[in-house]
MDTraj code that builds the backbone (N, CA, C; nanometers):
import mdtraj as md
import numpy as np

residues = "UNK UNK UNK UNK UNK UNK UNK UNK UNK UNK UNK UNK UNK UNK UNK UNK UNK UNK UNK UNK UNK UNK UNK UNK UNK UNK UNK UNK UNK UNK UNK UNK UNK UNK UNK UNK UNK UNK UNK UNK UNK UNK UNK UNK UNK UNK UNK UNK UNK UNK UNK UNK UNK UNK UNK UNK UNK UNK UNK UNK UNK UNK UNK UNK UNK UNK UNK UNK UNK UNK UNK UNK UNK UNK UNK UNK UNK UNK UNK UNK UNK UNK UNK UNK UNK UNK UNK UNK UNK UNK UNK UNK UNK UNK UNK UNK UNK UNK UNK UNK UNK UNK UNK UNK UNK UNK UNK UNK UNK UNK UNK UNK UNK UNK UNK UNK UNK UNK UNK UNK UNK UNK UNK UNK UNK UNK UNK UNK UNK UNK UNK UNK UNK UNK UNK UNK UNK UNK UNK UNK UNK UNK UNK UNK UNK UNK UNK UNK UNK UNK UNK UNK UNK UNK UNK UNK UNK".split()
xyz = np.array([
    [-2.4560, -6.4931, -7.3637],
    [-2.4168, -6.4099, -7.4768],
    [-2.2967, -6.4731, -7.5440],
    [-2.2420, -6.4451, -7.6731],
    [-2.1664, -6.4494, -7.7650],
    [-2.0831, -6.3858, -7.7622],
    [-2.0044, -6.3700, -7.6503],
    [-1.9368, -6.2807, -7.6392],
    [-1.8151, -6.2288, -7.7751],
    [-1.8085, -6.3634, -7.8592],
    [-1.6632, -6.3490, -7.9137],
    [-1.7446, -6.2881, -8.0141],
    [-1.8747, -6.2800, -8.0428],
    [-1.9103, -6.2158, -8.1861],
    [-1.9296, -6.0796, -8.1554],
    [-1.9056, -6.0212, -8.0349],
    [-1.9190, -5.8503, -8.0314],
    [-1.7853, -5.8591, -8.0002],
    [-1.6706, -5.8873, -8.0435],
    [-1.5246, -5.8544, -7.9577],
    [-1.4958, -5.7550, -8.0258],
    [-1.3415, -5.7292, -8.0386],
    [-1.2533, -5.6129, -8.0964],
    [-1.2666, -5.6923, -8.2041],
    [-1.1743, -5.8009, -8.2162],
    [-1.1495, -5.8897, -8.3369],
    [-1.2456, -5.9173, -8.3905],
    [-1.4118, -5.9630, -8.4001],
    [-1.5312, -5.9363, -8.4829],
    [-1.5239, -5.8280, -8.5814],
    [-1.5612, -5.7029, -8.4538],
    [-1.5685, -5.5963, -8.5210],
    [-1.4437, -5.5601, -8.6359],
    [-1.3307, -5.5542, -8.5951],
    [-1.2186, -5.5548, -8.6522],
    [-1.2148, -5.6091, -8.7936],
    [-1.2514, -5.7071, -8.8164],
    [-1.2202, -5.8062, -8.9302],
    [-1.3530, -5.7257, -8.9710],
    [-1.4993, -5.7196, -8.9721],
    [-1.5907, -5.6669, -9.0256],
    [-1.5484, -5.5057, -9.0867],
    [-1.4850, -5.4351, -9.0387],
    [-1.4058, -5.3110, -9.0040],
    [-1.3465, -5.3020, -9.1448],
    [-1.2428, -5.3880, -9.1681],
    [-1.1666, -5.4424, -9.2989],
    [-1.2216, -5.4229, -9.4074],
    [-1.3173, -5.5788, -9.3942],
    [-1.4044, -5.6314, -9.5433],
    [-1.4806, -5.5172, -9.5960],
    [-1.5226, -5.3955, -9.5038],
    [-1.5737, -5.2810, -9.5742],
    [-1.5342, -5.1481, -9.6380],
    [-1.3759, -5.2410, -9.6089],
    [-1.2487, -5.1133, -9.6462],
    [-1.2019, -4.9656, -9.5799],
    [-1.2751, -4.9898, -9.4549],
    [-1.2244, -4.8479, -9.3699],
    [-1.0194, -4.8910, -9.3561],
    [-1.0004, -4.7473, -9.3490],
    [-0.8925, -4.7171, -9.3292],
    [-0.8507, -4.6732, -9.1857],
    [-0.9428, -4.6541, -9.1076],
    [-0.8837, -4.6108, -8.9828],
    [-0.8846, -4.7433, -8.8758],
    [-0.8647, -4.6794, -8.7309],
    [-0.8430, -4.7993, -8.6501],
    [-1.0263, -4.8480, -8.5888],
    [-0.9836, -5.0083, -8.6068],
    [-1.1584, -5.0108, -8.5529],
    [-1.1955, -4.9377, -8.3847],
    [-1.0308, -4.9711, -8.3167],
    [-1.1122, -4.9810, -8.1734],
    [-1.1673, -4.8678, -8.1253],
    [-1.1688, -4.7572, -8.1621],
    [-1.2407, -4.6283, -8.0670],
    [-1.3376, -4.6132, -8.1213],
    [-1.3817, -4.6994, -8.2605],
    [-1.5466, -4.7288, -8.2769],
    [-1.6296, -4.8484, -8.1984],
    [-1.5265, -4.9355, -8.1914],
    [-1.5820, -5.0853, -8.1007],
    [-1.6152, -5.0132, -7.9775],
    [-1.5192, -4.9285, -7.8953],
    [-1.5012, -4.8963, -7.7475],
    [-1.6757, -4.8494, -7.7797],
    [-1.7146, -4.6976, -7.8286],
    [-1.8179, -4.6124, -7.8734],
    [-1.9316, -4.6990, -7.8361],
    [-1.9315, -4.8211, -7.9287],
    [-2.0509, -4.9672, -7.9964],
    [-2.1141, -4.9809, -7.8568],
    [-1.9606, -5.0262, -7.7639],
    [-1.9601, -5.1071, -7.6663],
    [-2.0353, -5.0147, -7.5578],
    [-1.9779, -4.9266, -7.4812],
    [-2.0202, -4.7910, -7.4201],
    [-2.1635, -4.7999, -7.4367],
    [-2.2517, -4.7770, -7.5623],
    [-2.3543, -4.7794, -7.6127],
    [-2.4579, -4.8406, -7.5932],
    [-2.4335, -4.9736, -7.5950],
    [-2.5002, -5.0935, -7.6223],
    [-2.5007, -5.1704, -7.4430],
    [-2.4255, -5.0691, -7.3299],
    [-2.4111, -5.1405, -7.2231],
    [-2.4411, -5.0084, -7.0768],
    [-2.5251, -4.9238, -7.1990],
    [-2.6000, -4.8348, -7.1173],
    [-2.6976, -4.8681, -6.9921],
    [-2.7139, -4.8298, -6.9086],
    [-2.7518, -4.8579, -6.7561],
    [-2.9488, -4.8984, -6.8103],
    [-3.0164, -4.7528, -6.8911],
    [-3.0676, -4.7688, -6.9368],
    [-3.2134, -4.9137, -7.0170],
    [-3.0967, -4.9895, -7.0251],
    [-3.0949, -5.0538, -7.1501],
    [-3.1274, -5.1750, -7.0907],
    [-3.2403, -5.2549, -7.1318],
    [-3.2918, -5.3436, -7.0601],
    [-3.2736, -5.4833, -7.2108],
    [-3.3006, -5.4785, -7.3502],
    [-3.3459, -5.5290, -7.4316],
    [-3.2487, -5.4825, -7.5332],
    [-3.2324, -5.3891, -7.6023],
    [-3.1032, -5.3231, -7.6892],
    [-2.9569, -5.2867, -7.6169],
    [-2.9275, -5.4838, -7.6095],
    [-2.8169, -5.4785, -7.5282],
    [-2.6759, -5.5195, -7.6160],
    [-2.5702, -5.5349, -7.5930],
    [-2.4681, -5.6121, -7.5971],
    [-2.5081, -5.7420, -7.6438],
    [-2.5747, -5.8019, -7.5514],
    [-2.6703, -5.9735, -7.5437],
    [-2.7301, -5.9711, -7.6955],
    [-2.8175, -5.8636, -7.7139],
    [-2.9197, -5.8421, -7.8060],
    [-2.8390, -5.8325, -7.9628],
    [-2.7590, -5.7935, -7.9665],
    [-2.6185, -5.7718, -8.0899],
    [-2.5384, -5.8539, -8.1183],
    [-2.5162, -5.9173, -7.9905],
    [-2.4346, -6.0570, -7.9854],
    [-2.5513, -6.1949, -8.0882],
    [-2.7021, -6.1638, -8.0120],
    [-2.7960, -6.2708, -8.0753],
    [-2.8241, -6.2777, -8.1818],
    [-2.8397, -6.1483, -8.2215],
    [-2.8769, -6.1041, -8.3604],
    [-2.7450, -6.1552, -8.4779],
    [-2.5839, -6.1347, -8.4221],
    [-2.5558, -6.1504, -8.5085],
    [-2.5214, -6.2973, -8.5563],
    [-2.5314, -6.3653, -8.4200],
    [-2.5200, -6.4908, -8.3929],
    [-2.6397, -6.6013, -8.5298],
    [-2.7173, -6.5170, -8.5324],
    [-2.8690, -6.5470, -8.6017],
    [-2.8195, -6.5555, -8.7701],
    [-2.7761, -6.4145, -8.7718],
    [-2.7090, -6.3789, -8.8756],
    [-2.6506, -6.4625, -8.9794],
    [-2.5603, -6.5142, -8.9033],
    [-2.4089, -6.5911, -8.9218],
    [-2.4740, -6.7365, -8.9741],
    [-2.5848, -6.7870, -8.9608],
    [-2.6517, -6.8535, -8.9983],
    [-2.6757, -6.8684, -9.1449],
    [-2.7469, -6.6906, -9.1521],
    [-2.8033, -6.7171, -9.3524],
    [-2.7019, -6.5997, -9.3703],
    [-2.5683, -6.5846, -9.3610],
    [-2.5015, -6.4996, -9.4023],
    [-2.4467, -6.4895, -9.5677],
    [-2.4555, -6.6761, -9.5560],
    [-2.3839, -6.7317, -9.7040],
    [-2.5246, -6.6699, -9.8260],
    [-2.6315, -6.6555, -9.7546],
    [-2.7362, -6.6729, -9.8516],
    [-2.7817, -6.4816, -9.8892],
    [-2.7251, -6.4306, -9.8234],
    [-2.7611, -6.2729, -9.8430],
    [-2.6269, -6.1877, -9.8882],
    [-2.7267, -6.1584, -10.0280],
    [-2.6380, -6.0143, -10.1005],
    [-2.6139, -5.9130, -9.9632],
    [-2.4571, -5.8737, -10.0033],
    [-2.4102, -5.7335, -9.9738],
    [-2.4147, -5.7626, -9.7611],
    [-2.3725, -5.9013, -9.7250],
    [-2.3836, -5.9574, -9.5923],
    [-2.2741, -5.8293, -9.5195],
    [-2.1770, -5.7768, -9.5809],
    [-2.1002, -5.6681, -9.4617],
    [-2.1477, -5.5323, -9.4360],
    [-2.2668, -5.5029, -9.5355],
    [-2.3125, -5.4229, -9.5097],
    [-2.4370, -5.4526, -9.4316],
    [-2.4932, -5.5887, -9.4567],
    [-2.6004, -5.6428, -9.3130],
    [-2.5544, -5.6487, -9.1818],
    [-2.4576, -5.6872, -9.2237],
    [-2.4084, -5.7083, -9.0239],
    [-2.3337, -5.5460, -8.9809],
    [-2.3269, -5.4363, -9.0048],
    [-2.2696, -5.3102, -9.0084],
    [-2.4258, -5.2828, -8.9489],
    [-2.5511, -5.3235, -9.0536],
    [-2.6427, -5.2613, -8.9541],
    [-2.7477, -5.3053, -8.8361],
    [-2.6739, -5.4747, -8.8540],
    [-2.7181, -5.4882, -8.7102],
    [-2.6206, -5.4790, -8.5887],
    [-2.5022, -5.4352, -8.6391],
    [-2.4034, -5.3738, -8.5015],
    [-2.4691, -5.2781, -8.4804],
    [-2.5098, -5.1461, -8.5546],
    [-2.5267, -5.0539, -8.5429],
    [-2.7188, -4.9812, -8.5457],
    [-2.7636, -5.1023, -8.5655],
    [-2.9510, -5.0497, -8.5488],
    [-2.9849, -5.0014, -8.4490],
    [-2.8953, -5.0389, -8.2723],
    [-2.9581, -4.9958, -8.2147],
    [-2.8422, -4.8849, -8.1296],
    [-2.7834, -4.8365, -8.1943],
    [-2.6379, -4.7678, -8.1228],
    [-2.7337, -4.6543, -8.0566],
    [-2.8299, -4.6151, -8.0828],
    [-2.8719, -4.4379, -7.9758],
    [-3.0285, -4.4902, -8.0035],
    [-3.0359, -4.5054, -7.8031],
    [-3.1645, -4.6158, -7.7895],
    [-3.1996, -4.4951, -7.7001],
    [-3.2828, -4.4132, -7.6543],
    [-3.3564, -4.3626, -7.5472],
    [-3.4786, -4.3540, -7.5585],
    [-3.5649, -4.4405, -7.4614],
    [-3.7049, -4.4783, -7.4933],
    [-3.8260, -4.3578, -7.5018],
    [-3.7093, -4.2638, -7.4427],
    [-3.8387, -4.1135, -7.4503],
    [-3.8618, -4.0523, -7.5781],
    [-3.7640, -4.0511, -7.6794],
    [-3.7676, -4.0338, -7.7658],
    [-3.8307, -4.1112, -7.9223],
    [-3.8510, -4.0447, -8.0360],
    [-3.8973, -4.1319, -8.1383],
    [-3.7409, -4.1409, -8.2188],
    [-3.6833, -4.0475, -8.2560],
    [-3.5831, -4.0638, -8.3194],
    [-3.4098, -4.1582, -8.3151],
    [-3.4830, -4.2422, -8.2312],
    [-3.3371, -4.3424, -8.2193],
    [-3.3098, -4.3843, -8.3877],
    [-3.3664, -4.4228, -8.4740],
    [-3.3413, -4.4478, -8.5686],
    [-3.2167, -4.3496, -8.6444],
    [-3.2858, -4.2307, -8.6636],
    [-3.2313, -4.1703, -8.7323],
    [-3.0936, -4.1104, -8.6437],
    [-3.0891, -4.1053, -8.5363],
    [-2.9749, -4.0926, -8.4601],
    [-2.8666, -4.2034, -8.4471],
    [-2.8920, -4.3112, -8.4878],
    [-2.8186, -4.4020, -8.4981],
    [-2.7771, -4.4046, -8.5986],
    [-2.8372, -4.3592, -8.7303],
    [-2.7828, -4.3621, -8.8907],
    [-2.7026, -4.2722, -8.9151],
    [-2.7001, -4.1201, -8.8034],
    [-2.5600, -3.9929, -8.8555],
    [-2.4698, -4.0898, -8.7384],
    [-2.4869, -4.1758, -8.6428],
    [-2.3734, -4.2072, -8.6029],
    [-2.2982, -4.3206, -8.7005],
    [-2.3840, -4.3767, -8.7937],
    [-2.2879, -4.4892, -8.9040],
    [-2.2486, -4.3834, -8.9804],
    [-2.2941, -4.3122, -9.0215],
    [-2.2582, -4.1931, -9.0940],
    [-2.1227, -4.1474, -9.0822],
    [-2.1220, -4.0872, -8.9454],
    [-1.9896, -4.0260, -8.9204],
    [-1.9379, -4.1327, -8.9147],
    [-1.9334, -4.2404, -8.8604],
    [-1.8174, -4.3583, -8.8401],
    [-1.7572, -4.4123, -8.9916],
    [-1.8489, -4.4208, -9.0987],
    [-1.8074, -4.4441, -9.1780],
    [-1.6962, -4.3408, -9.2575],
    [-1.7969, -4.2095, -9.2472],
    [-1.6580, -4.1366, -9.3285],
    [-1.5568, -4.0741, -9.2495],
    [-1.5828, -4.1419, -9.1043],
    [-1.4105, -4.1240, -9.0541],
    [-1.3156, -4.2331, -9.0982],
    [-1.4050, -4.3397, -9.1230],
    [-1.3262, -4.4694, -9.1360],
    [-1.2361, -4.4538, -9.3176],
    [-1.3337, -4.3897, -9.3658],
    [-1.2921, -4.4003, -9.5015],
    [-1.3652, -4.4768, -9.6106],
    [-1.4813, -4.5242, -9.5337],
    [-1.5634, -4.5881, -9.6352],
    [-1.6248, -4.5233, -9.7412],
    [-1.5942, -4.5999, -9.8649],
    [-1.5872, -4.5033, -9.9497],
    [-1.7666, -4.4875, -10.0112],
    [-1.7836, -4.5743, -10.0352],
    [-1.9423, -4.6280, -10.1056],
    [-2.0321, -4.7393, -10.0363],
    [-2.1281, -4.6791, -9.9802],
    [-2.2082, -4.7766, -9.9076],
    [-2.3626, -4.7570, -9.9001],
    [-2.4737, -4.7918, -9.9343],
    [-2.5970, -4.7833, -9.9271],
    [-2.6824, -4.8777, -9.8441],
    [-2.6724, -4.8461, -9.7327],
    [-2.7908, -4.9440, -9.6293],
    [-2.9175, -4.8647, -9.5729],
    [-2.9729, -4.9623, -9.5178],
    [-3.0979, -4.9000, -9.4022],
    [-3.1292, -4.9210, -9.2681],
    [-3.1070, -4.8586, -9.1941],
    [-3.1536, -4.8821, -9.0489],
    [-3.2860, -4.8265, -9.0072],
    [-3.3747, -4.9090, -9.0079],
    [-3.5137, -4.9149, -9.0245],
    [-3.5800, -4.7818, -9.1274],
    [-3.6506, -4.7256, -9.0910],
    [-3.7010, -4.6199, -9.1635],
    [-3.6097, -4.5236, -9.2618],
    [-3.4481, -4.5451, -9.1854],
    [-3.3359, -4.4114, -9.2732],
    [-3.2665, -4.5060, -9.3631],
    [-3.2787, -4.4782, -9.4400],
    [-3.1862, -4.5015, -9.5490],
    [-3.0470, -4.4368, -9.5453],
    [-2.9109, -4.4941, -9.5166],
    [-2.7973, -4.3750, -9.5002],
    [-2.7173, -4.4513, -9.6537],
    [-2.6973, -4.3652, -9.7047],
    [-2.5741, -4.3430, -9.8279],
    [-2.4669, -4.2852, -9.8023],
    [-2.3259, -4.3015, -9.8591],
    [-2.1786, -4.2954, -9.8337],
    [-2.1301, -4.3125, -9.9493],
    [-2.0886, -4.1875, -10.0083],
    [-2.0579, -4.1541, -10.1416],
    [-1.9404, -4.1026, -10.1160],
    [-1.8029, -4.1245, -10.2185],
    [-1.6932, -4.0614, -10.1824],
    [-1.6476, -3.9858, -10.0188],
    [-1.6340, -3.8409, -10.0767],
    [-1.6478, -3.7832, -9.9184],
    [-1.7438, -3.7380, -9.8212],
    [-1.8447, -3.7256, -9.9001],
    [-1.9827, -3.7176, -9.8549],
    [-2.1190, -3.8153, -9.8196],
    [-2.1815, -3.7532, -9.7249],
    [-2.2679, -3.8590, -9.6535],
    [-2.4109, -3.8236, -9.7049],
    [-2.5392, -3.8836, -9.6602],
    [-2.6490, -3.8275, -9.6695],
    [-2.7269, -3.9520, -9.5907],
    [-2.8896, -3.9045, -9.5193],
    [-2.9209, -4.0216, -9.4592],
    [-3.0736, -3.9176, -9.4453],
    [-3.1682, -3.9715, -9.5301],
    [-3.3680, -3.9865, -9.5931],
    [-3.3989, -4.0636, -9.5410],
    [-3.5055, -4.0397, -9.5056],
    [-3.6138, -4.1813, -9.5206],
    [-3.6872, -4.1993, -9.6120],
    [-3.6870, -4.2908, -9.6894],
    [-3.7187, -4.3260, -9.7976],
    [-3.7371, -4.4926, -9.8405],
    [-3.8617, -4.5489, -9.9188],
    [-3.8178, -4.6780, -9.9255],
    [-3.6965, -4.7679, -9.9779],
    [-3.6899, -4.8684, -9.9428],
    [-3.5884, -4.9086, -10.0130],
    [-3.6098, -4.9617, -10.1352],
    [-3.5050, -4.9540, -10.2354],
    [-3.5438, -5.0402, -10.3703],
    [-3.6493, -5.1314, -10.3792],
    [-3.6966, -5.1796, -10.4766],
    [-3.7983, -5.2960, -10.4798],
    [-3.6774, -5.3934, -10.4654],
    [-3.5728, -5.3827, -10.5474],
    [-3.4902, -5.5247, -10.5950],
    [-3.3784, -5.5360, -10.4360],
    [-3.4051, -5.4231, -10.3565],
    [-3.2970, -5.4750, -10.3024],
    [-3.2762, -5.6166, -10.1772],
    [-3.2215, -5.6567, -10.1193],
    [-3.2062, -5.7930, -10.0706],
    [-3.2624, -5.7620, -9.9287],
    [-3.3729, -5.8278, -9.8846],
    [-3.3867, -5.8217, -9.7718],
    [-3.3462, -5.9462, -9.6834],
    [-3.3311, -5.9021, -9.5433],
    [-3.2704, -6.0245, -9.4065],
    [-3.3358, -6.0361, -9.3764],
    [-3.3782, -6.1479, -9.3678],
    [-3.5083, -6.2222, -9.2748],
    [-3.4148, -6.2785, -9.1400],
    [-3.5014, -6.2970, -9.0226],
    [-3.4800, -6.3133, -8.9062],
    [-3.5489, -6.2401, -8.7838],
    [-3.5771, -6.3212, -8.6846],
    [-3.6131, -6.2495, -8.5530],
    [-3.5913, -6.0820, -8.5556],
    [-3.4690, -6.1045, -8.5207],
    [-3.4105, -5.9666, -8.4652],
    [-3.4525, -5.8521, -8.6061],
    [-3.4133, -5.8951, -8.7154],
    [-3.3671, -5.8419, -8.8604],
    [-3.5042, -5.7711, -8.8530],
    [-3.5944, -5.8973, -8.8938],
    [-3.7021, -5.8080, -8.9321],
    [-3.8076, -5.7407, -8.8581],
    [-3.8208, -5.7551, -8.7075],
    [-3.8414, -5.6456, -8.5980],
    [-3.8135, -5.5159, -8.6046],
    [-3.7084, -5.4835, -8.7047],
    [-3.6259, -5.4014, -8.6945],
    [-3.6187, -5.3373, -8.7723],
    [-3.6826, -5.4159, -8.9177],
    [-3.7107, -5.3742, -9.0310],
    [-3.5861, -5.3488, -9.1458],
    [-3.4529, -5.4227, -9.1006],
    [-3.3380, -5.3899, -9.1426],
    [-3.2872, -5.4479, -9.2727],
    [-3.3175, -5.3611, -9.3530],
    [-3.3065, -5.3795, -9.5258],
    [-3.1863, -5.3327, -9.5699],
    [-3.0695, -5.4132, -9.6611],
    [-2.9653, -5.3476, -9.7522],
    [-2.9864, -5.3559, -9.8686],
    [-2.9636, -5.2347, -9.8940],
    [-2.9881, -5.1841, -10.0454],
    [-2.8699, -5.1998, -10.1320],
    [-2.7438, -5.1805, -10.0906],
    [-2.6555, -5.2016, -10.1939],
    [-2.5396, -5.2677, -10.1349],
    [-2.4493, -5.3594, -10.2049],
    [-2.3066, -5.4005, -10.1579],
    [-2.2456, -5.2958, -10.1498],
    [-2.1447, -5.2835, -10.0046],
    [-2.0331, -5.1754, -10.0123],
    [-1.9754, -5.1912, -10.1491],
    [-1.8564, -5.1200, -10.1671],
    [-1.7850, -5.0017, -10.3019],
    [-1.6495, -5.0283, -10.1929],
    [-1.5024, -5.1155, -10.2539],
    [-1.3665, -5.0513, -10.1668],
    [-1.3534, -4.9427, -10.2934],
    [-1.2481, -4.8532, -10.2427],
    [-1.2003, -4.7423, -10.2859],
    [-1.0394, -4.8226, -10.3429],
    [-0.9926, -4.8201, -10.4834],
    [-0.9038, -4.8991, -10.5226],
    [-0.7959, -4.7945, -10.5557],
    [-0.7736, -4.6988, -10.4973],
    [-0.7080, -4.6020, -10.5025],
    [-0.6041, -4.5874, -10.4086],
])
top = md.Topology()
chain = top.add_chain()
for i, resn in enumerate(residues, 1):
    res = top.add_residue(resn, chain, resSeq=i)
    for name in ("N", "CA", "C"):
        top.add_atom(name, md.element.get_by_symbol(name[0]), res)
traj = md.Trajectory(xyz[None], top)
């Protein structure tokens, strides 16, 4: 694994470029906790580390890249195989993380949900994504089906 691409300082600096205002680490700790569930054979730490590792590759070449890598930290944050809804349970957890963080404007997709981040308010449909918007190609990406629809929005206020 990659270890240094899931650290504090990854996340941290990613944390930034999307203009949250709060502290990253008791979302990293959360990520981490998450992603290193007993559970968890395949939607690991390893698996987040690879993906973003992959990433980092065509990062230069993809619109709205901090909001791509936000959802491959976060595609597989609430994995339980008994269930169908990991998706959408993983999108109110970017949800809340974001508007604790302070993010002000953000439009991505984690597979099927579409989550939006408007001022103080959240919302998260399933719905397709734009025709125009930029898709990530890759292993992990497109397994996953992980489409961004819009560049984050900082809040210049």
């Amino acid at each position: 694994m990659t270890a240094d691409r899931v650290s504090l300082e990854a996340w941290s600096a990613l944390w930034r470029r999307l203009g949250a205002r709060s502290d990253p680490a008791p979302a990293h700790g959360e990520i981490h906790r998450a992603y290193s569930e007993p559970h968890r054979h395949y939607h690991t730490l390893e698996h987040i580390a690879h993906a973003l590792a992959r990433f980092d590759g065509i990062r230069s070449r993809v619109d709205a890249a901090d909001a791509a890598e936000l959802a491959l930290w976060l595609h597989d944050f609430v994995y339980d195989p008994r269930t169908k809804d990991n998706e959408a349970r993983s999108a109110a957890y970017a949800r809340r993380l974001l508007a604790e963080g302070g993010v002000v404007t953000m439009r991505l997709r984690v597979g099927a949900v579409e989550l939006t981040v408007r001022g103080g308010g959240t919302r998260a449909r399933p719905e397709p994504a734009p025709e125009r918007a930029p898709r990530i190609e890759g292993d992990s990406i497109r397994r996953h089906g992980l489409t961004v629809a819009e560049e984050p929005r900082r809040c210049l206020t």
